[in-house]
C-alpha positions in Angstrom: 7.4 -20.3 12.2 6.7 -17.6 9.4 6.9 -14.1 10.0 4.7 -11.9 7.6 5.0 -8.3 6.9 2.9 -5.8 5.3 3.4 -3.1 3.5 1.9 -0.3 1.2 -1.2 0.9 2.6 -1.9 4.4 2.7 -4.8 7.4 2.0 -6.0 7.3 -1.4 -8.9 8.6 -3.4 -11.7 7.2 -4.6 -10.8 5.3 -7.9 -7.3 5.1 -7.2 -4.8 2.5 -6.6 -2.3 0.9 -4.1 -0.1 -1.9 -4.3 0.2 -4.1 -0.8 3.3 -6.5 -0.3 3.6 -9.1 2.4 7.1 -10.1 2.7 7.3 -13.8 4.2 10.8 -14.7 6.6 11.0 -18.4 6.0 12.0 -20.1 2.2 8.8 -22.5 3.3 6.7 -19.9 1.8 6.9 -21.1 -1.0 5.1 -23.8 -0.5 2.1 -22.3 1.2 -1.2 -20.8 0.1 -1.5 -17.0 1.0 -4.7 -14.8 1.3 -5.4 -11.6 1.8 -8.1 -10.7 4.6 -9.6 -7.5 5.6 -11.5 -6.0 8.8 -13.3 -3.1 9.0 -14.1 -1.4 12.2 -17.1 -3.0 14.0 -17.1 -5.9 11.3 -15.6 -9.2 11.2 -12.2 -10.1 9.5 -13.4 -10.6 5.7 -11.6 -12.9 2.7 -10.5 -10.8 0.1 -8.4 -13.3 -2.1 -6.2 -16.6 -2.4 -3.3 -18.0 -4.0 -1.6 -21.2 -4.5 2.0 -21.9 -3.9 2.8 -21.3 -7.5 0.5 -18.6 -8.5 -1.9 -21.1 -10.8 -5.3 -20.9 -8.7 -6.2 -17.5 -7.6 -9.6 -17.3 -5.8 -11.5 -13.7 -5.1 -14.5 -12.6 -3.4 -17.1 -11.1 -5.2 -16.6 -7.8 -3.5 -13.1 -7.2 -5.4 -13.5 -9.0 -8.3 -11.9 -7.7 -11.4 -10.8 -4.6 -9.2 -7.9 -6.7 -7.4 -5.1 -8.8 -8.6 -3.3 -11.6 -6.3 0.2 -12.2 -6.9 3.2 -13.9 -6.0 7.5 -14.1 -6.3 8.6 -16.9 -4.4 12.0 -16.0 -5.2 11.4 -12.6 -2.9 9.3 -14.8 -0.5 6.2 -11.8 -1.2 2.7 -11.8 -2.3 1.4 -9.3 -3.7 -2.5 -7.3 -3.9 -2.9 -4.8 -6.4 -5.9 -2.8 -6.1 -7.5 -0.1 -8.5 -11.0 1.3 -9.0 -10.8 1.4 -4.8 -13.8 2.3 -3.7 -14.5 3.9 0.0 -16.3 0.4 1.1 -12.6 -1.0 0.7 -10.9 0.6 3.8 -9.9 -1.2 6.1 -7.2 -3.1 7.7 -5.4 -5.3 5.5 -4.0 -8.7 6.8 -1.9 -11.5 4.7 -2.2 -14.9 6.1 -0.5 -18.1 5.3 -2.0 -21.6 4.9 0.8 -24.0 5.7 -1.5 -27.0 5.0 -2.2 -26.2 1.7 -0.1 -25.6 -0.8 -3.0 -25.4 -4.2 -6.4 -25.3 -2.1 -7.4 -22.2 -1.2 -9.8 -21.7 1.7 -11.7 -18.8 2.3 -11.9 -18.7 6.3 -10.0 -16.9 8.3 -9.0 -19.6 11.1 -7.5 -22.1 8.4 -4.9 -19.8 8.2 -1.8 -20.2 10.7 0.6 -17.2 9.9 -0.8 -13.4 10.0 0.9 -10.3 9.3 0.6 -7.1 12.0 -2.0 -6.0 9.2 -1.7 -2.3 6.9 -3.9 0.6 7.0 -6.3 1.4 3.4 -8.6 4.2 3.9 -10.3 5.3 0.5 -11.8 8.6 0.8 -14.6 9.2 -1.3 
């Protein structure tokens, strides 16, 4: 079992940026695929990017593309989403997930993944 816990969200203007961690319990992180997932009110839970176990396939949705950056330190058992240019369309909750049967393919949909974080606040005002 993996425990995952965000951190980071917050109020932030338009065209700012946050950093999000997700701090991982277990040393079998490393050998996981994370993403990143999203859910806005009234919408369904949305991929927002992917990474392999040692950082060298990183997938994004078009949505965040270039805006976002997907990282990880298995030595601190964290992945990591940096996010600039955020735009009021990006609030929402923000969820980290691990894929414990993957550790390099990186799936986009949501019920692949077997360990969630409790999820961090974004709200971008505009």
């Amino acid at each position: 079992q993996v425990q995952l816990v965000e951190s980071g969200g917050g109020l932030v203007q338009a065209g700012g940026s946050l950093r999000l961690s997700c701090a991982a319990s277990a040393d079998t992180f490393s050998t996981y695929a994370m993403g990143w997932f999203r859910q806005a009110p009234g919408k369904e839970r949305q991929f927002v990017a992917a990474i392999s176990w040692n950082g060298g396939n990183t997938y994004y949705a078009d949505s965040v593309k270039g805006r976002f950056t997907i990282s990880r330190d298995n030595a601190k058992n964290t992945v990591y989403l940096q996010m600039n240019s955020l735009k009021p369309e990006d609030t929402a909750v923000y969820y980290c997930a691990a894929d414990r049967g993957s550790s390099w393919f990186l799936d986009l949909r949501p019920y692949k993944y077997d360990y969630w974080g409790q999820g961090t606040q974004v709200t971008v005002s505009s």
